[in-house]
C-alpha positions as CSV (number, residue, x, y, z in Angstrom):
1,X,-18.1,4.1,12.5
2,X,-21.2,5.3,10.0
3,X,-22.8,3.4,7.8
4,X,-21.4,5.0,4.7
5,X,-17.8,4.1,6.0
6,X,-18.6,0.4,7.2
7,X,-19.9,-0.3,3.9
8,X,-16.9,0.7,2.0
9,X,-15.0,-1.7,4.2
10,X,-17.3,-4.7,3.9
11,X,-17.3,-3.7,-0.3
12,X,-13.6,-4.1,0.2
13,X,-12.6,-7.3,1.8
14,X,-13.2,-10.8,1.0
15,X,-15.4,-12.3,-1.3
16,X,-18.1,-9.7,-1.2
17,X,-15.2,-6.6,-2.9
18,X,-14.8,-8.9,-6.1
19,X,-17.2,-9.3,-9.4
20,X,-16.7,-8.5,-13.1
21,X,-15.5,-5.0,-13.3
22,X,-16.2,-4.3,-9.6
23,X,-13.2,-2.2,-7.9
24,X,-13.0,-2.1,-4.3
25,X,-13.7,1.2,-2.8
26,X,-11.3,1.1,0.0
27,X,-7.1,-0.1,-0.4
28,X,-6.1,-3.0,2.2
29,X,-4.2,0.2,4.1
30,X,-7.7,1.9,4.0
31,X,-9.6,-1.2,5.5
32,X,-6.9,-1.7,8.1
33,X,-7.2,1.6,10.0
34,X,-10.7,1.0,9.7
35,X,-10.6,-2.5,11.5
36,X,-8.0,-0.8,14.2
37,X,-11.0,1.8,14.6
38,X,-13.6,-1.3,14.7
39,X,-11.3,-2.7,17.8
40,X,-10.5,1.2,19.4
41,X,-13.8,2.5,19.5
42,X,-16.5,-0.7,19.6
43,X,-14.2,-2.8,21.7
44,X,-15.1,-5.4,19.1
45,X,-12.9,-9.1,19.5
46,X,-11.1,-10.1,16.0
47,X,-13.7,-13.3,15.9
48,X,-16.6,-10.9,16.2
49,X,-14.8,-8.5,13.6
50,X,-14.5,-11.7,11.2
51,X,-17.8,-12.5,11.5
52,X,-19.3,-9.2,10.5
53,X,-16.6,-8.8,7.8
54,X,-17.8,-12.2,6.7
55,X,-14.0,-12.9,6.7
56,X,-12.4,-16.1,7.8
57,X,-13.9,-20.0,8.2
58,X,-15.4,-20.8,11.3
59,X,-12.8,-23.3,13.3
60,X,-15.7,-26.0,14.6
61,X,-17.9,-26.0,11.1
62,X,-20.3,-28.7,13.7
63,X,-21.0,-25.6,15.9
64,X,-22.5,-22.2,14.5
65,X,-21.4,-20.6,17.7
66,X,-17.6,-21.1,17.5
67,X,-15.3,-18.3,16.9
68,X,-14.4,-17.5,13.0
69,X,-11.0,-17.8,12.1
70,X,-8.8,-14.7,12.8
71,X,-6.1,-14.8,10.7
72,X,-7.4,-12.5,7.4
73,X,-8.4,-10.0,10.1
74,X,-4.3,-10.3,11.8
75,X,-3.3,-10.2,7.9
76,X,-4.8,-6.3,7.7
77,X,-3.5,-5.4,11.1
78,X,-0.1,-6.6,10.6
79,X,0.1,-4.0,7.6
80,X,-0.2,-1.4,10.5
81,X,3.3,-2.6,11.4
82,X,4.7,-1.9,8.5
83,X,6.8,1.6,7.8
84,X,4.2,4.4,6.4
85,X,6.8,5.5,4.2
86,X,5.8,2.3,2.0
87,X,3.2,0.3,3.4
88,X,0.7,2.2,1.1
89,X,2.4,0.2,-1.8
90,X,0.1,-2.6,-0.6
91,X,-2.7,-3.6,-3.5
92,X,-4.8,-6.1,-3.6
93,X,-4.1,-9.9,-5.7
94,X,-5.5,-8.1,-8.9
95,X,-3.9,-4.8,-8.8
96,X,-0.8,-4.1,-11.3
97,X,2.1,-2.6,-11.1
98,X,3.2,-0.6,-8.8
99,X,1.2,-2.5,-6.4
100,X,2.8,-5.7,-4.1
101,X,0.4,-7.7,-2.8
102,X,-0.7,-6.9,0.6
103,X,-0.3,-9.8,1.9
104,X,3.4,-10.6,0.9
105,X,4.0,-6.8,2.7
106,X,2.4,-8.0,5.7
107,X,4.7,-10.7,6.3
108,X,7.5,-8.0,6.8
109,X,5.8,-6.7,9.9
110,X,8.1,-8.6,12.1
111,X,11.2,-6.5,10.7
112,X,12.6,-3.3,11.7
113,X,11.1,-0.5,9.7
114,X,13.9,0.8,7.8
115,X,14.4,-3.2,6.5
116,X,11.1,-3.2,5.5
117,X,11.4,0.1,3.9
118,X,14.9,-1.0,2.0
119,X,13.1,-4.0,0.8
120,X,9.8,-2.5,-0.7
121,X,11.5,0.4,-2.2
122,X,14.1,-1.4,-3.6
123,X,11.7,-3.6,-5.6
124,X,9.9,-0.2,-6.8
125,X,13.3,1.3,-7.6
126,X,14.5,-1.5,-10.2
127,X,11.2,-0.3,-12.6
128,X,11.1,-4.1,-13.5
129,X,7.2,-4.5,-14.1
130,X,7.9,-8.0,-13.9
131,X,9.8,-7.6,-10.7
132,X,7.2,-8.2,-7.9
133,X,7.8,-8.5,-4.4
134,X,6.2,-12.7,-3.5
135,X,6.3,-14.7,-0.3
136,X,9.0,-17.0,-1.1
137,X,11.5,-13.7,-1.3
138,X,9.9,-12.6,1.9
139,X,10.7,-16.1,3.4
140,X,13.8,-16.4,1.5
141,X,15.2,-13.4,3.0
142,X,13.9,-13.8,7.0
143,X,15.7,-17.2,6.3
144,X,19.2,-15.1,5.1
145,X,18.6,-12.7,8.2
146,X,18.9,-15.7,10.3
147,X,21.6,-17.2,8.7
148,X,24.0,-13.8,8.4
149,X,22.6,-12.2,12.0
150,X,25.8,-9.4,11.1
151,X,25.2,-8.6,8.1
152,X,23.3,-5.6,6.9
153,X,19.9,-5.5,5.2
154,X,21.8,-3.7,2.2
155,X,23.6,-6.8,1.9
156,X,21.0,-9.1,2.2
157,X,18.7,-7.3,-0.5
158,X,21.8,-8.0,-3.2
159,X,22.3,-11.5,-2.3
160,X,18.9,-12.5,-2.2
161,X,16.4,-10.3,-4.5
162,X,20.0,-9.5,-6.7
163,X,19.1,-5.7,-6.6
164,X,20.7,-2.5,-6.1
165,X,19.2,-1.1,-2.7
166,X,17.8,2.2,-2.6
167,X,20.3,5.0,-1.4
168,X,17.7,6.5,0.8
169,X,14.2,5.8,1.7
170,X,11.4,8.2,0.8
171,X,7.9,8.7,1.4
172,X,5.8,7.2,-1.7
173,X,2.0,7.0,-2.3
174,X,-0.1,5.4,-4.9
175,X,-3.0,7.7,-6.6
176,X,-5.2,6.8,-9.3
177,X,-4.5,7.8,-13.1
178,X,-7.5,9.2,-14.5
179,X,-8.6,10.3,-18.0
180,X,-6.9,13.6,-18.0
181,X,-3.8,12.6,-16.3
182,X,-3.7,9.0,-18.2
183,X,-3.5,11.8,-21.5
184,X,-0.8,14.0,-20.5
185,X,1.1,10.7,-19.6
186,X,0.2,9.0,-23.3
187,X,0.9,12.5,-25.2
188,X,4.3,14.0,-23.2
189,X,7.5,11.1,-23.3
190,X,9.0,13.2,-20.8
191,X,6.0,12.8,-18.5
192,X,7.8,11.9,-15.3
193,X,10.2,15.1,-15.7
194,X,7.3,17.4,-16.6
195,X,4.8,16.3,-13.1
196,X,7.9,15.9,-10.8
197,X,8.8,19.9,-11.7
198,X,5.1,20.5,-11.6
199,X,4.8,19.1,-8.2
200,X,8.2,20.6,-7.4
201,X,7.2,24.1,-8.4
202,X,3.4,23.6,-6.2
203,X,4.0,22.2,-3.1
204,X,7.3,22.4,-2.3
205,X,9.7,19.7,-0.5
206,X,11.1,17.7,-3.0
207,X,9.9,15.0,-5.1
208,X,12.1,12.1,-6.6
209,X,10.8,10.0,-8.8
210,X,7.2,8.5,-10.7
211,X,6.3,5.0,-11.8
212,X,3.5,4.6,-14.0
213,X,1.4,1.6,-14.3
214,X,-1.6,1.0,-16.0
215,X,-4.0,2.7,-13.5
216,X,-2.4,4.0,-11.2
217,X,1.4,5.4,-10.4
218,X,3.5,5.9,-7.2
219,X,5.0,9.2,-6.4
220,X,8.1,9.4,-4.0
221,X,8.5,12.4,-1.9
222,X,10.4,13.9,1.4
223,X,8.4,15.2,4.5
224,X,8.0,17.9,3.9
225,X,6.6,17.3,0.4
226,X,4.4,14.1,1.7
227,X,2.8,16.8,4.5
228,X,-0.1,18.0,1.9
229,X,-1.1,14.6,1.0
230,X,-1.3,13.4,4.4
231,X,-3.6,16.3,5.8
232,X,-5.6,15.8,2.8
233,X,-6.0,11.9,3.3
234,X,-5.6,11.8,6.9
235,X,-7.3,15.0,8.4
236,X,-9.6,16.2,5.7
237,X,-11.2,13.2,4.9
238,X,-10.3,13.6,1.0
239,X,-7.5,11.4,-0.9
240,X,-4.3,11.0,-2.1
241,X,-5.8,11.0,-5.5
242,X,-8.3,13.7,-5.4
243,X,-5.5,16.1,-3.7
244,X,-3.7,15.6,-7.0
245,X,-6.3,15.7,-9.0
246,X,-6.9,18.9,-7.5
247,X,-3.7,20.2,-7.7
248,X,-2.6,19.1,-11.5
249,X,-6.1,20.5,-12.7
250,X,-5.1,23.8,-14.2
251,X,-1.7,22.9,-14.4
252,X,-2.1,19.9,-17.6
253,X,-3.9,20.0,-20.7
């Protein structure tokens, strides 16, 4: 990993990503394929990860030698076992709307993907701002699943969170509103119709729906649709944001 990289992670998590105004560089998705890498290609154990992350309290504070505590580092890897179709809906504590707190999504990385997508983007779907996904739903509903092993997820998600599940599951982002976008959004009320035909019209697949929040905004999508973004992040090195960025550039005033 290069310098430039590893710093963006250890900007990112724990203490060391917060201050007044500060904004972490990387998202907890970001720093968890970057861990993965730290494990895959340095061979590095999760203690020794910890301790040059500065993350986690060492178990025997009367020995400087004893292993850190592993569980923030098993926090970011578990979001690797969550459904990329909406694990990238995973903010930190202080991000808004459309965020969920990473670490309530991690705690769904025991379930079946298509549960865990069902859950998250149903939350999204209700466009409640106030409707955010905590750990005592997550444990709320593992506690249902137990209770009602034959009954479905669909089910589960109207009895417990008392929401209308999602008809289908989708691909959705999260990209950063900046100056020029935030704009357009304040200046056109028909906003959400105008990008989705924009995007529509550019990139092809199909795209389904937008939710705004204060700084940033999610953007549901097929495969086929969702293939640009992903070589962009993925393959190019770039970002969901600056791909769209890109993209809407000559297209909004």
């Amino acid at each position: 990993m290069d310098v430039q990289t590893y710093s963006k992670l250890l900007n990112s998590v724990g203490q060391q990503g917060l201050g007044p105004g500060r904004k972490r560089p990387l998202s907890p998705v970001q720093c968890a394929e970057y861990i993965r890498r730290l494990i895959d290609e340095e061979g590095e154990s999760l203690d020794k990860i910890a301790e040059r992350l500065n993350l986690g309290k060492q178990k025997d504070t009367s020995n400087m030698y004893k292993p850190r505590d592993t569980s923030q580092i098993t926090l970011f890897l578990n979001l690797l076992k969550v459904s990329p179709k909406s694990r990238e809906l995973a903010g930190w504590s202080t991000d808004e709307y459309p965020h969920i707190p990473f670490s309530t999504i991690s705690q769904l990385s025991t379930m079946a993907p298509e549960d865990q997508d069902l859950i998250i983007q149903s939350i999204l779907s209700s466009k409640d701002k106030r409707r955010i996904l905590g750990k005592e739903d997550v444990k709320r509903i593992k506690a249902w699943r137990n209770e009602n092993p034959d009954l479905s997820m669909r089910e589960c998600i109207e009895k417990v969170l008392k929401l209308k599940p999602v008809n289908a599951v989708t691909h959705i982002i999260v990209v950063e509103v900046h100056d020029r976008l935030r704009r357009f959004i304040e200046s056109n009320l028909d906003h959400r119709e105008k990008l989705l035909a924009m995007l529509r019209s550019g990139l092809g697949g199909e795209f389904y729906d937008i939710n705004v929040g204060k700084s940033v905004m999610a953007i549901s999508m097929d495969e086929d649709a969702y293939a640009p973004f992903y070589e962009h992040q993925y393959k190019k090195g770039s970002s969901y944001t600056k791909f769209l960025d890109w993209f809407l550039e000559s297209r909004i005033e």
